[in-house]
C-alpha positions as CSV (number, residue, x, y, z in Angstrom):
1,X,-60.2,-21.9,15.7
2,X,-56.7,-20.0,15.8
3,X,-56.1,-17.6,13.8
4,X,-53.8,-17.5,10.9
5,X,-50.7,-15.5,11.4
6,X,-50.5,-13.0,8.4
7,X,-46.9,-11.7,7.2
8,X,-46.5,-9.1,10.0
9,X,-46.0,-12.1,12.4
10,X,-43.0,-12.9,10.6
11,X,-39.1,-11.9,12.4
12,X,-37.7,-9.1,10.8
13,X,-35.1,-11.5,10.1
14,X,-37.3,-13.7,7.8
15,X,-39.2,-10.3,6.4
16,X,-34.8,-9.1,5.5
17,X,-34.9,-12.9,3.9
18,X,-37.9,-12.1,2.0
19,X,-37.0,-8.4,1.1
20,X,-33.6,-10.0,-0.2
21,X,-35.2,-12.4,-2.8
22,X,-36.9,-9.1,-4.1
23,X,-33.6,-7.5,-4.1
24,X,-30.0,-8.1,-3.5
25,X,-28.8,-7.4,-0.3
26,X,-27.8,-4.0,-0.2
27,X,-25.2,-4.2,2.5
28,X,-23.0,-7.1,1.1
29,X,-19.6,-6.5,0.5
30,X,-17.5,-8.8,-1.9
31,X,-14.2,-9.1,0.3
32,X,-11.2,-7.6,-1.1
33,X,-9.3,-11.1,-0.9
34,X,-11.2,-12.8,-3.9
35,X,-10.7,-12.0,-7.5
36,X,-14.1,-9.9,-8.0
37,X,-12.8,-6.9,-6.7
38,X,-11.0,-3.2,-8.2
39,X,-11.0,-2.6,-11.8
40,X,-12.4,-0.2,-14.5
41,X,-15.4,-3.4,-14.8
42,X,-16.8,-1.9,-11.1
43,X,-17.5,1.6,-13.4
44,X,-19.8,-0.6,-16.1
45,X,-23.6,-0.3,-15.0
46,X,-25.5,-3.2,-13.9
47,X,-28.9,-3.8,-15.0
48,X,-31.3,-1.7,-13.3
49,X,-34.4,-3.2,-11.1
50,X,-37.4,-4.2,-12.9
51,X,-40.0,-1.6,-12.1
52,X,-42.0,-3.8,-10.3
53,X,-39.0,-4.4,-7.9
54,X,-38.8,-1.1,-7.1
55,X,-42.4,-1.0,-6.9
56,X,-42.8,-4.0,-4.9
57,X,-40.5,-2.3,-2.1
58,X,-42.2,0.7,-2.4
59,X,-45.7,-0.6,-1.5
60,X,-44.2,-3.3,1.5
61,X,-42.7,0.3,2.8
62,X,-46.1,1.9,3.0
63,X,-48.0,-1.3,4.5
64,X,-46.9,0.1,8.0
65,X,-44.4,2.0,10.0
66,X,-42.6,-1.5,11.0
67,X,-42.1,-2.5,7.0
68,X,-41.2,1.3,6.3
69,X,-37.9,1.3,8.4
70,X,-37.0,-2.3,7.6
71,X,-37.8,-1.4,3.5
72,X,-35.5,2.2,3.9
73,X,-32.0,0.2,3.5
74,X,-33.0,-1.1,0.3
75,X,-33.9,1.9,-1.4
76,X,-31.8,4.2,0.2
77,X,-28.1,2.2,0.4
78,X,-26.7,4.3,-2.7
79,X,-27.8,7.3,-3.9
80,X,-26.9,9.2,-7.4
81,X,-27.4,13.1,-8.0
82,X,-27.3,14.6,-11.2
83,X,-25.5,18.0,-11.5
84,X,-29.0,20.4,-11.9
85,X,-31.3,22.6,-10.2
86,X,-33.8,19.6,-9.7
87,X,-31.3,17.1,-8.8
88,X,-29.7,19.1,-6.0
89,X,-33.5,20.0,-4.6
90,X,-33.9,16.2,-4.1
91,X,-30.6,16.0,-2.6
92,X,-31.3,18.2,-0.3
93,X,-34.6,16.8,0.5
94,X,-33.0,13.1,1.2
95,X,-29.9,14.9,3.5
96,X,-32.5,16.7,5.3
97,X,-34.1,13.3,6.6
98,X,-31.6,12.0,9.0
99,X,-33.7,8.9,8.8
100,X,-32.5,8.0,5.3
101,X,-29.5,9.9,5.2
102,X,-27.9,7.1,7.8
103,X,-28.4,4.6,5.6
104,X,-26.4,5.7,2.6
105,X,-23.3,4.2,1.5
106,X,-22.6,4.9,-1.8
107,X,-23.3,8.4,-3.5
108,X,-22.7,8.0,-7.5
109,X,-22.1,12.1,-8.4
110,X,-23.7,12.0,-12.4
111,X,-21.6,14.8,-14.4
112,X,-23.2,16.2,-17.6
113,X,-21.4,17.9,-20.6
114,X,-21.0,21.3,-20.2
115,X,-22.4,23.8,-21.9
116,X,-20.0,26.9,-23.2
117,X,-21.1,29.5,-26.1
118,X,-18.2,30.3,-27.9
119,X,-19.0,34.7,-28.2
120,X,-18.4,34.8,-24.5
121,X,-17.9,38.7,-24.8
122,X,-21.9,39.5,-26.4
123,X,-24.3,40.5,-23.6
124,X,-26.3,37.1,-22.4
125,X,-29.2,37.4,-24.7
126,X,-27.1,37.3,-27.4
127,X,-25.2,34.2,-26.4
128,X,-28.6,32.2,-25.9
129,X,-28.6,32.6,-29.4
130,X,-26.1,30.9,-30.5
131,X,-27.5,27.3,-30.1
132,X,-30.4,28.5,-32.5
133,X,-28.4,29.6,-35.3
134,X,-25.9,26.6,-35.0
135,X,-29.2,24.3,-35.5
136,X,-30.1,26.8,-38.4
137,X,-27.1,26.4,-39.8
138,X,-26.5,22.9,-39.8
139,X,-28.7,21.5,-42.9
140,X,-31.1,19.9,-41.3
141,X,-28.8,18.0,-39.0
142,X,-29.9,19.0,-35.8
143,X,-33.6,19.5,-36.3
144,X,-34.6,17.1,-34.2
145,X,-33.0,19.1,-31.4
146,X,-34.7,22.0,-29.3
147,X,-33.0,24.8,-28.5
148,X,-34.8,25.9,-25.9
149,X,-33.4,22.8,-23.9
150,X,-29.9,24.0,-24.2
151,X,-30.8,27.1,-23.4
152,X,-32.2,26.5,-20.7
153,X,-29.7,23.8,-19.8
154,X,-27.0,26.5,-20.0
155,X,-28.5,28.9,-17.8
156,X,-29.3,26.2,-14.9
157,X,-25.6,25.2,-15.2
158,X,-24.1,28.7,-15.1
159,X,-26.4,29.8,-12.1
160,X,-25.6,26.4,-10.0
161,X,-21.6,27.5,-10.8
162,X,-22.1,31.4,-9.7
163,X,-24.6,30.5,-6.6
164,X,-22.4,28.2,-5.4
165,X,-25.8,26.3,-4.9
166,X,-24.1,22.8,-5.7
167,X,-21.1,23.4,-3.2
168,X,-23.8,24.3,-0.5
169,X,-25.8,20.6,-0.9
170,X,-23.1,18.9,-1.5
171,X,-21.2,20.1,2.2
172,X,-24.8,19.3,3.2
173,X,-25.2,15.5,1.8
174,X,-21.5,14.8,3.1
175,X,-22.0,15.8,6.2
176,X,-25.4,14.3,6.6
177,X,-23.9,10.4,5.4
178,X,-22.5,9.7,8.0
179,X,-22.2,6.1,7.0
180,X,-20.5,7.1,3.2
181,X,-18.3,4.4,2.0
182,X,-18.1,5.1,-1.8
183,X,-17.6,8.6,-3.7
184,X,-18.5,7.8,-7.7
185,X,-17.8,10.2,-10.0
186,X,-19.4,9.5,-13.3
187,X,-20.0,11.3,-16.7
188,X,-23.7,12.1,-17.7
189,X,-24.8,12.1,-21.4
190,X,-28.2,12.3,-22.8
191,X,-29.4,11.8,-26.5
192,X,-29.3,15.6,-27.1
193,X,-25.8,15.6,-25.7
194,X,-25.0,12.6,-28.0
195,X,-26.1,14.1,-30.8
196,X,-25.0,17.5,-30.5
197,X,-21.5,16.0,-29.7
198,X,-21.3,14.3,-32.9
199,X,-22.1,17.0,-35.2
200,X,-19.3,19.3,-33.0
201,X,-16.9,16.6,-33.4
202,X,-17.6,16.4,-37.6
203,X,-17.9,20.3,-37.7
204,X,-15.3,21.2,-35.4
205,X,-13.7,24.1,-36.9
206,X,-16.7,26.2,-37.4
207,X,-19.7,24.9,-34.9
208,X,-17.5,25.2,-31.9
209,X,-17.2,29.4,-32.4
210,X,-20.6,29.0,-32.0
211,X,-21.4,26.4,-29.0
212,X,-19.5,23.7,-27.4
213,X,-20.1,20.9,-25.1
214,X,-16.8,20.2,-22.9
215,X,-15.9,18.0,-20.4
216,X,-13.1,19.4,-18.7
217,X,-14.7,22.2,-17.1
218,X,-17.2,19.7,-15.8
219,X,-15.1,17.7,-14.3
220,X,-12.9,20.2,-12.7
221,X,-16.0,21.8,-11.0
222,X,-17.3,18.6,-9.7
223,X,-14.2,17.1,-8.2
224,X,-13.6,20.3,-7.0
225,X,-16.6,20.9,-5.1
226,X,-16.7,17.1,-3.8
227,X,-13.3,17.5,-2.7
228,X,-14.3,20.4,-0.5
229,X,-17.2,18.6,0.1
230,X,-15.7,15.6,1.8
231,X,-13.1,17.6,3.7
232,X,-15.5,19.7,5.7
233,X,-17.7,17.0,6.5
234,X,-14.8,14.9,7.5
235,X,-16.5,12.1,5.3
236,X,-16.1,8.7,6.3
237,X,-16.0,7.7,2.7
238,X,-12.7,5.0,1.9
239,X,-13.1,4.3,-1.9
240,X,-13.2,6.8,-4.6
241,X,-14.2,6.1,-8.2
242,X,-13.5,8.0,-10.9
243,X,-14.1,6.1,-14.7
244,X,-13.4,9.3,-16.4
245,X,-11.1,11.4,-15.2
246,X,-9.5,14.7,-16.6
247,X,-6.2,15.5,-16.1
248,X,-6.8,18.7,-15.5
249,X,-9.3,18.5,-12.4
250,X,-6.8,16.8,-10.5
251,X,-3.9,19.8,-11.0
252,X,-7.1,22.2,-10.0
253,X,-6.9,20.6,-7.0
254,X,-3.3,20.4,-6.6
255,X,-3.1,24.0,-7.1
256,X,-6.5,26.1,-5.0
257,X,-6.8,23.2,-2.2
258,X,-3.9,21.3,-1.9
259,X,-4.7,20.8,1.9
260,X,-7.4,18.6,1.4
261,X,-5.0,16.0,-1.0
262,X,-4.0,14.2,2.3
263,X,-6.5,14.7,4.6
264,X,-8.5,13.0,2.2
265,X,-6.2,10.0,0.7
266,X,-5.5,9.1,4.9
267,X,-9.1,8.1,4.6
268,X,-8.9,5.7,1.3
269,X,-8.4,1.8,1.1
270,X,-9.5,1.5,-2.3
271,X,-8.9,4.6,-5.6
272,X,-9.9,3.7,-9.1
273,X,-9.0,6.0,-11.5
274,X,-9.2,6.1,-15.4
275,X,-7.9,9.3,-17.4
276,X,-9.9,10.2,-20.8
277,X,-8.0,12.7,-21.8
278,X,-5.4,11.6,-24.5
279,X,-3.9,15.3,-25.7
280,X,-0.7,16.0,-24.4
281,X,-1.5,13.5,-21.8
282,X,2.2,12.5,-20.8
283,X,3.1,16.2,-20.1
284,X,-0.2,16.1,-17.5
285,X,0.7,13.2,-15.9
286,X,4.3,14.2,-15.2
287,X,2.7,17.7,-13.9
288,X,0.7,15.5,-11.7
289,X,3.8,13.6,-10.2
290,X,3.9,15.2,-7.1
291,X,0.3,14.9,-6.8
292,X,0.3,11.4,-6.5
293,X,3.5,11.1,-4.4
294,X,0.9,13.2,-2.1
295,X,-1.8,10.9,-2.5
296,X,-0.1,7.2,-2.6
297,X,2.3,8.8,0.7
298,X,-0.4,9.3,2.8
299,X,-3.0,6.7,2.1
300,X,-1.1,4.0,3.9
301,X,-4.4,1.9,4.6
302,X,-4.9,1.2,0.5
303,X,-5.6,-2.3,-0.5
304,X,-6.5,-1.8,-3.7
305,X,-5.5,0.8,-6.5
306,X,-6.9,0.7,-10.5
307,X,-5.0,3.5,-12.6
308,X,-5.7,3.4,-16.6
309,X,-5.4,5.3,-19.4
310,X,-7.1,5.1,-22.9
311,X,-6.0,2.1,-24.7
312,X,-4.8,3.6,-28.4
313,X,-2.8,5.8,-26.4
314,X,-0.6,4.3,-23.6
315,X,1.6,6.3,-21.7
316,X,5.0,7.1,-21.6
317,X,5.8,7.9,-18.2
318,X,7.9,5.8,-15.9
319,X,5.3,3.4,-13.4
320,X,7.1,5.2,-9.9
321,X,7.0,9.1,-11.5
322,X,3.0,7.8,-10.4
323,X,3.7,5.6,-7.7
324,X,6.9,6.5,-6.0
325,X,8.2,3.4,-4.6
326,X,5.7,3.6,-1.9
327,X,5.0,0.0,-0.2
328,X,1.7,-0.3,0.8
329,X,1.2,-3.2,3.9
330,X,-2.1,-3.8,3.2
331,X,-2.3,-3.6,-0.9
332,X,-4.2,-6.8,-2.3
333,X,-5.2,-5.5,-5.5
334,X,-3.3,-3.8,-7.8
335,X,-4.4,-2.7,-11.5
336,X,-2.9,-1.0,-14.5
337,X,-3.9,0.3,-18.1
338,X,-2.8,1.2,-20.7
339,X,1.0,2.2,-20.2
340,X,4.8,1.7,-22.1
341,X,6.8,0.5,-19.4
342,X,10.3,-2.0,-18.8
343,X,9.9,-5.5,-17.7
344,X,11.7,-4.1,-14.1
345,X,9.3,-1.4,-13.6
346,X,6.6,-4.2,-13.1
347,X,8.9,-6.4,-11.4
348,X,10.2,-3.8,-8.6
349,X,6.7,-3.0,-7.7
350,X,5.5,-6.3,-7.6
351,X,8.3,-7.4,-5.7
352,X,7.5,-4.5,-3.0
353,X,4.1,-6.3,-2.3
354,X,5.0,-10.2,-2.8
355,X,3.7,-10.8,0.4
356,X,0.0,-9.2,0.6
357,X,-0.8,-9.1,-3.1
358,X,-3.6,-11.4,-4.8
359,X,-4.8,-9.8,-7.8
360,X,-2.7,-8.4,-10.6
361,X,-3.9,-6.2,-13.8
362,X,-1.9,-5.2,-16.5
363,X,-4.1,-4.4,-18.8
364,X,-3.0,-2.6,-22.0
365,X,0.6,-2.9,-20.5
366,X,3.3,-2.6,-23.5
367,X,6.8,-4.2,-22.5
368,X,9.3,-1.2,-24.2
369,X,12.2,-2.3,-26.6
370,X,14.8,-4.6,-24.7
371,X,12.3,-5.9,-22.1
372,X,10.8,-9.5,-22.4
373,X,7.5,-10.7,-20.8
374,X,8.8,-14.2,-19.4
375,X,10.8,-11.9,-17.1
376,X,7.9,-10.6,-15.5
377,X,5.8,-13.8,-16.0
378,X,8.7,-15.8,-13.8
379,X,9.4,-13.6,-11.2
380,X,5.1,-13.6,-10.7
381,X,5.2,-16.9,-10.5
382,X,8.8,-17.4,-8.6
383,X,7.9,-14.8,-5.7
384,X,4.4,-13.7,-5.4
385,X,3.6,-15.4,-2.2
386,X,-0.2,-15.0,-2.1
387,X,-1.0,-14.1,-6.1
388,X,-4.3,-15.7,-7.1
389,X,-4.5,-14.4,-10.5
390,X,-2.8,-12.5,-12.8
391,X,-5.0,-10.4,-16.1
392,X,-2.8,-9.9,-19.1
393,X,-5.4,-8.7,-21.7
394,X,-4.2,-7.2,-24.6
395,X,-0.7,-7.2,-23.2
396,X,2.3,-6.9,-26.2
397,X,5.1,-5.1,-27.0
398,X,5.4,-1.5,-28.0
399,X,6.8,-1.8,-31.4
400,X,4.8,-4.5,-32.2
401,X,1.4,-2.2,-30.9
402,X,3.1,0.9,-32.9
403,X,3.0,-1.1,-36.2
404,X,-0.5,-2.7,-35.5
405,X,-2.1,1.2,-35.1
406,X,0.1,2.5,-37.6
407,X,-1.6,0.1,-40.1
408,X,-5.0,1.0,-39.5
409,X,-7.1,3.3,-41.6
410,X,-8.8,4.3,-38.8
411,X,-8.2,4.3,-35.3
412,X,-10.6,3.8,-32.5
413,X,-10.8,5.7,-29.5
414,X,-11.4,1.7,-27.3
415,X,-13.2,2.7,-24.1
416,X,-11.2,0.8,-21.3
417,X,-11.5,-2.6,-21.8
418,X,-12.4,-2.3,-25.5
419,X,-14.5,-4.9,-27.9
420,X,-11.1,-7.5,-28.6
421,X,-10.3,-10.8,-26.5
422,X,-13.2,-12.5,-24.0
423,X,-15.4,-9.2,-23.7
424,X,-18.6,-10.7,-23.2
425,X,-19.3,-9.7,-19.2
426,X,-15.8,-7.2,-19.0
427,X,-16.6,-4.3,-20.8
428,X,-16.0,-0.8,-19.4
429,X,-18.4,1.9,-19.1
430,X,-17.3,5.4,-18.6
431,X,-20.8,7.2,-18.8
432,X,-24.2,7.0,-17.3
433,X,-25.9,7.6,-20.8
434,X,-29.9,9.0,-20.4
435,X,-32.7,8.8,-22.7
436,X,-34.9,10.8,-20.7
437,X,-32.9,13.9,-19.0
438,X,-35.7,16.2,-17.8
439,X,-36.4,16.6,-14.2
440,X,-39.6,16.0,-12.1
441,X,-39.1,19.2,-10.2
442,X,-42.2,18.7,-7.8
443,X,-41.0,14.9,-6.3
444,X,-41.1,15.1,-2.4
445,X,-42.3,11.6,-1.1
446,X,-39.7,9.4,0.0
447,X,-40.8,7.3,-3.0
448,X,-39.5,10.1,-5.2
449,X,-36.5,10.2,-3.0
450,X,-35.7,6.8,-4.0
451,X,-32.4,7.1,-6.5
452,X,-34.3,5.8,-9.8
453,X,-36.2,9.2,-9.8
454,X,-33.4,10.8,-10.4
455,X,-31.6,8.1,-13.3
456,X,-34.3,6.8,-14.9
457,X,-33.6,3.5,-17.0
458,X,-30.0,3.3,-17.6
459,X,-28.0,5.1,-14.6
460,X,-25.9,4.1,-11.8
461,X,-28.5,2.0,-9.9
462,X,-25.9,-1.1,-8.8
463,X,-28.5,-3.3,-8.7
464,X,-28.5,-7.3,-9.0
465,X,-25.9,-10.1,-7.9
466,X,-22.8,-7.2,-8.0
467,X,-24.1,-4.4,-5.9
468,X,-21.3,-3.0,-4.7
469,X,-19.0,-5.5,-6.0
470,X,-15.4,-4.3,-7.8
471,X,-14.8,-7.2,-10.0
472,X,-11.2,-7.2,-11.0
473,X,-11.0,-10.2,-12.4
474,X,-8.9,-12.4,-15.1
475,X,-9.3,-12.4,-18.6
476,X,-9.0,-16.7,-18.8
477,X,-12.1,-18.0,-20.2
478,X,-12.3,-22.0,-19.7
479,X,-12.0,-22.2,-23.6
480,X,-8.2,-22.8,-22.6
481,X,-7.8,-26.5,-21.8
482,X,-5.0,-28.0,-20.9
483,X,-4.2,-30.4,-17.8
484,X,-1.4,-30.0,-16.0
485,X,-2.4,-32.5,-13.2
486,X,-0.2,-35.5,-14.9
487,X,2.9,-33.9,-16.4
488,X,1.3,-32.9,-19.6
489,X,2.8,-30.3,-21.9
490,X,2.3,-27.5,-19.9
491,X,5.7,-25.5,-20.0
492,X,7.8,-26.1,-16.8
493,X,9.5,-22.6,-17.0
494,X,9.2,-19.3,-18.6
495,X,12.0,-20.2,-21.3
496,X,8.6,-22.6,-22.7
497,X,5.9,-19.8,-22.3
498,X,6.7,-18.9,-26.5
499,X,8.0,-15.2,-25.9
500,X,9.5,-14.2,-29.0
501,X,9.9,-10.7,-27.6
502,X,8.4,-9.1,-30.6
503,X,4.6,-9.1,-30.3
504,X,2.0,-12.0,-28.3
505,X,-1.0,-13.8,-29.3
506,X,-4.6,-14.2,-27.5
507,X,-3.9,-17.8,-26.4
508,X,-0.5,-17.1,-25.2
509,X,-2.2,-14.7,-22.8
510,X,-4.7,-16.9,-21.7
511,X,-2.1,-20.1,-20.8
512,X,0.1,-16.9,-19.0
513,X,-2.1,-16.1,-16.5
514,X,-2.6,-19.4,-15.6
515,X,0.8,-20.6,-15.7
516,X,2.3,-17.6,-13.6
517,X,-0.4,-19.0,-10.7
518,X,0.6,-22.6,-11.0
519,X,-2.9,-23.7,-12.4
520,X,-4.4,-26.8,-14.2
521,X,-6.2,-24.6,-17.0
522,X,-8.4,-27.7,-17.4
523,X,-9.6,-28.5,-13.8
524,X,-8.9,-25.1,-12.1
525,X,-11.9,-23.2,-11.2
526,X,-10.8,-19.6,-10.8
């Protein structure tokens, strides 16, 4: 009687096949051509696995040394570090295992809070404690919070600065990844952060000469040190996220390594940026002018560019003081947020790329005083030669977005892509929030390697059907019907979209978008 083949028989084909019903197929790419691709919606965090995915891959690894190498692509694709003592041990652990170190593509760099005492001139004991008396202090609002934690927090964050022990991994990890395609920056917050935060932002005045928790200084040091990072290793990395920026990382940059600006942006076809900081925001960005002539000028291989700002705050700054009429051959994707700019700004840049662009975002966008949308929305729809679809949400006009906000008792700081519109699958999120933050500082198998060791429930993990995926796209939801296949009503030029050039209306956005690609809104798919 034959024997029955058992599951080691099988191809490594069909055992990929199998592997892939467990879990997404790490190495597929969305291509840039189709609409699901660059915007602030690749920052928001996909479910992570089920545990007993992860677990389920874990054990077919350790069935034998065949399923070990075969299982090492899906756990070991894209990797996230959180900036501490523990996180940078496991690093160094994974980069020291050329074995898994060739299979990364995608390193998600999580960025905590950081932590500053506001007597910076007692001696150190004295500073650690501050946090106690600001939790003594506070009536009971902070009890549930441990001081020692931030204590200890503080210390670990001051000593990784002054060692220059996070520099030292990270030259390490780049130059170990020799497969890198995707740099994420992202902004780590735990419940203690969260709630500290909130009490610092409702006792500003007098908690703060005590202990703050600031981004800025956290961001500069990480993009710093990545930036350096990537340049020594001569990182094959070509996309570069960053959901929340700070103005003032990039001018660190621009000023203590400006060497590495276009060494590094010759490498990119794909930079997604989105600035937090709203104060004095404006006079930043026009400091950062040259910066970005740098940038944009050298990266001639992008194809596809997100920059945003926050929503209630859109800037003033003219679109080329950014962009510099630079003409990129290859751009296919091209996104905005956020911004008070002239019907022509928009038009001229479009114009520059009729002939390669698909996807356009002008999110946020406000059209200043004497500029009317039905300019831009004809000239889209006139001369974009390959345009598949254009995303207007929350478009309007400035005075008409003045007088809204002006109006309101209170007004919201929106994250990007904020709760109005279709929001149901496009939010925006900016920050890798924890429950859990504390580190297992003993994990050494390859199991513990694995990235959800070091992000626990709610991190970067890009797991399920858009690993990897940018999804860019348009803000039509099929609740807009209205054929176009047998001369219906649809408006046969701009003159009949209903600009009033005073202010514009959800549905008039959705039939825009459809109308500038020459679309049924009924029987269209896309």
């Amino acid at each position: 009687m034959p024997k029955e083949a058992g599951i080691q028989s099988l191809s490594n084909e069909l055992l990929k096949d199998i592997l892939d019903y467990i879990e997404a197929d790490p190495e597929r790419f969305v291509s840039i051509d189709r609409r699901a691709y660059l915007s602030v919606e690749s920052f928001h965090l996909p479910s992570p696995p089920l545990p007993l995915q992860a677990q389920d891959i874990g054990n077919f690894r350790l069935t034998c040394r065949r399923f070990a190498e075969l299982g090492i692509p899906y756990q070991f694709t894209r990797i996230a570090t959180r900036f501490s003592r523990a996180g940078f041990q496991r690093l160094d652990r994974i980069c020291s295992r050329p074995h898994l170190a060739k299979h990364i593509k995608k390193f998600s760099y999580l960025i905590p809070f950081f932590y500053i005492e506001g007597n910076g001139g007692h001696p150190d004991q004295e500073r650690r404690e501050r946090i106690r008396d600001l939790i003594s202090h506070a009536n009971g609002d902070l009890q549930s919070l441990d001081a020692s934690y931030f204590e200890k927090k503080a210390e670990s964050q001051r000593n990784l600065v002054q060692s220059g022990e996070d520099l030292r991994v990270l030259q390490k990890a780049m130059l170990a990844f020799r497969s890198l395609q995707h740099v994420q920056l992202l902004r780590l917050q735990d419940e203690a952060d969260r709630c500290l935060l909130d009490y610092l932002s409702e006792n500003d005045n007098s908690a703060t000469q005590l202990v703050d928790l600031r981004w800025t200084p956290a961001c500069v040091q990480a993009v710093k040190t990545i930036a350096e990072a990537l340049m020594l290793a001569r990182s094959p990395f070509t996309r570069f996220s960053g959901p929340m920026m700070n103005p003032q990382s990039m001018l660190v940059i621009k000023e203590e390594i400006p060497q590495t600006i276009a060494g590094l942006s010759e490498r990119l076809t794909c930079l997604e940026l989105h600035f937090d900081d709203g104060q004095d925001l404006n006079v930043k960005m026009r400091q950062l002018s040259g910066f970005f002539g740098l940038v944009f000028l050298a990266a001639k291989n992008m194809q596809a560019v997100h920059i945003g700002f926050p929503s209630r705050r859109p800037l003033e700054v003219k679109l080329e003081d950014i962009f510099h009429h630079v003409h990129w051959e290859k751009l296919r994707a091209f996104g905005v947020q956020a911004w008070r700019l002239d019907a022509l700004e928009i038009i001229e840049l479009a114009r520059r790329h009729r002939k390669t662009l698909r996807g356009l975002r002008l999110r946020d966008v406000q059209l200043k005083e004497g500029s009317m949308w039905k300019d831009v929305l004809a000239m889209l729809r006139a001369e974009m030669e390959q345009l598949d679809w254009v995303s207007l949400r929350r478009v309007d006009y400035s005075n008409h977005f003045d007088e809204v906000w002006a109006s309101s008792i209170e007004v919201p700081d929106y994250p990007p892509g904020g709760a109005s519109d279709s929001d149901e699958d496009d939010d925006f999120e900016a920050h890798v929030s924890l429950d859990d933050d504390h580190d297992d500082e003993d994990a050494s198998s390859e199991g513990d390697l694995y990235e959800g060791s070091d992000m626990h429930s709610n991190a970067d993990t890009d797991y399920g059907p858009d690993a990897n995926e940018l999804t860019l796209s348009p803000d039509t939801t099929a609740s807009i019907r209205l054929c176009t296949c047998s001369r219906s009503s649809f408006p046969a030029s701009a003159e009949d979209l209903g600009d009033n050039g005073q202010f514009v209306v959800y549905h008039q956005r959705k039939l825009w978008e459809k109308w500038v690609v020459g679309r049924c809104p009924e029987h269209s798919s896309n």
